[in-house]
N, C-alpha and C positions, 0 to 999 in steps of 0.2 A: 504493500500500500504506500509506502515512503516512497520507493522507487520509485511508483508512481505517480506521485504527486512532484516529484522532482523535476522526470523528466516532461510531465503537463507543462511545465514553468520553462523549462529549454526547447519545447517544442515552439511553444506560442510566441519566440524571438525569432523571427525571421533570418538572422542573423546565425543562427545558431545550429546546428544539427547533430541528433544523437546517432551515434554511429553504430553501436553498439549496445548492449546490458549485461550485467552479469549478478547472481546471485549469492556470490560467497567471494570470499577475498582468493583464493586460490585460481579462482576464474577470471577475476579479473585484474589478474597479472596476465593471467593466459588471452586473454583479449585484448586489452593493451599493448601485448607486443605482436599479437598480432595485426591488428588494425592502424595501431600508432599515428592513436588519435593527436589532436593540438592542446588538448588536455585531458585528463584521466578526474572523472571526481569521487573522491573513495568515502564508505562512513567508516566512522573509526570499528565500529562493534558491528562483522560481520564470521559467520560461522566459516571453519576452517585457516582461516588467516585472515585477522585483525586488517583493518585500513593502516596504522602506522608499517606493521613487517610488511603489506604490502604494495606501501610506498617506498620503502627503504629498496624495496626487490626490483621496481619498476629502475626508481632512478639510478641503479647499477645497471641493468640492460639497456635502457636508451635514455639519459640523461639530457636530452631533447626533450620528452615528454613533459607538459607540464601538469603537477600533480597539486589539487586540491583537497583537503580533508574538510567533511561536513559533519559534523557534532551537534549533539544536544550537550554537551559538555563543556565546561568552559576553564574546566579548572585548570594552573598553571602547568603542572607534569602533561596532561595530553597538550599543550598547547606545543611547548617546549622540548618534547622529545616529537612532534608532529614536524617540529623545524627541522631538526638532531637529522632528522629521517630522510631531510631532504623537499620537503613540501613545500610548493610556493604559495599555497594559499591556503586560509584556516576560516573556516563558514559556519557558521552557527546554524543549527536547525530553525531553532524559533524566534531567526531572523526575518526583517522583511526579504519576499520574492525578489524584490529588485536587487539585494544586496547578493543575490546567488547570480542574477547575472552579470554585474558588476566585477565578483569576482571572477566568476568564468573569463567573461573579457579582460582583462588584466592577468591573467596566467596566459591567456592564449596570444597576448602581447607582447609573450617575453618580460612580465614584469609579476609583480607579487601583492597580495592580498591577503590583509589580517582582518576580522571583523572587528569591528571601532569597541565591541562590546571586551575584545581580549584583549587589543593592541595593549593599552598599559598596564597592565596584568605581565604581558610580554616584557616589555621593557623593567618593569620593577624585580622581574627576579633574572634577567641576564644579569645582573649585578646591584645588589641591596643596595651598594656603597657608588651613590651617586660621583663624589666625586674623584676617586679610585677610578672607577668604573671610567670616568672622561679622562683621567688621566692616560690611562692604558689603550683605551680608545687613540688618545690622538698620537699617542706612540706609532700606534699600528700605521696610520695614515700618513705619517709622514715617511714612510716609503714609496707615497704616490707622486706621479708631477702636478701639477698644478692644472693640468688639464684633463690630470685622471680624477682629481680634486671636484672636479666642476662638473664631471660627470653622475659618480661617484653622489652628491649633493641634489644634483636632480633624478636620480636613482630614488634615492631615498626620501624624496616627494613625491614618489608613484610614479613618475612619469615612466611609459613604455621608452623602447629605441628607440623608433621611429621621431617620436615627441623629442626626444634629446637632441636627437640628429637636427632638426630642426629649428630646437631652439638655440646651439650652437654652431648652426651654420655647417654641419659634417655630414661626409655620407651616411647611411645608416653600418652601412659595414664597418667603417670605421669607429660608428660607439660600440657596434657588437665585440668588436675586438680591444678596445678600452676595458668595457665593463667583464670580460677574460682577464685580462692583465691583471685588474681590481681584484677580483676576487680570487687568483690564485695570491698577489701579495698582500694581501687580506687574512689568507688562509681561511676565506669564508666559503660554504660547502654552497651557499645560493644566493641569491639578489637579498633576502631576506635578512639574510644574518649580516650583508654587507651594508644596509639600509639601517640595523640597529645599531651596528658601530656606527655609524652616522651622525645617527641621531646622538649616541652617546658621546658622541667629540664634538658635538654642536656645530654641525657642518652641514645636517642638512636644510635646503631650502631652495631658493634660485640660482642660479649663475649666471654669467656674463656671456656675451656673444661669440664673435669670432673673433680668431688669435690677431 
């Protein structure tokens, strides 16, 4: 019946097409790489393999995929190991419909989605000690240039590639391979985690134009 009512709400987006269904987590790894959809939306609590193990399993076979978790749950550990796992986006069940395809669109943008109801939930326990936490943040960052900097910044204001690209005057393949750079010297496993150090060095926001 969930299922159901999910994919009623991705049906009725014009925009949007379900490609696939699957009924237990072990399936829909199996479908997922088979089909190798533009996004994967998992629930956390499904028989044979959980939504997080199988997201952790997707994003080792095709690391392309972008994977969203949908929960009725909100509490920090699924929120936090739902990242851990690789996930680019985290949906609340008994969220508004709009905000399921909000988030669909922004995974399938190459970008990332927390629902507003966890995001600072998120931020509060990647590190209790606010200002520890920005200190070690802005360590990490200053391995970037200044124009991974600026990326990097509008990253972590949602914005897709495409929107970066534009708002900095580059091609798109050129943020795609910035926002690579980023987050291998980051050592961050996705947009997400690279988005919360961000925010934790107080860098994210707008940026400047062209060089």
């Amino acid at each position: 019946m969930i299922r159901a009512g999910v994919r009623s709400i991705l049906d009725a987006d014009a925009d949007v097409e379900v490609v696939a269904e699957a009924s237990d987590g072990r399936e829909g790894v199996d479908v997922a790489l088979s089909h190798r959809p533009d996004v994967v939306l998992l629930d956390i609590r499904m028989p044979g393999m959980n939504g997080l193990d199988a997201a952790a399993e997707i994003k080792r076979a095709a690391p392309g995929i972008g994977v969203a978790v949908l929960t009725t749950f909100g509490e920090e550990e699924y929120v936090a190991r739902a990242l851990s796992e690789g996930a680019d986006g985290f949906l609340i069940k008994t969220g508004d419909p709009r905000e399921l395809l909000l988030g669909v669109r922004a995974v399938a943008d190459g970008g990332a989605y927390l629902s507003p109801k966890v995001t600072r939930r998120v931020l509060n326990r990647m590190d209790h000690d606010r200002s520890m936490g920005r200190l070690r943040a802005r360590e990490k960052l200053s391995q970037l240039t200044e124009r991974e900097r600026e990326v990097l910044a509008l990253l972590a204001a949602g914005m897709s590639n495409g929107e970066i690209a534009r708002r900095l005057f580059l091609v798109e393949g050129t943020v795609k391979g910035h926002v690579s750079t980023i987050l291998t010297r980051l050592g961050a496993r996705n947009r997400v985690e690279a988005a919360i150090l961000a925010h934790e060095a107080g860098v994210a926001g707008s940026a400047g134009g062209p060089e």
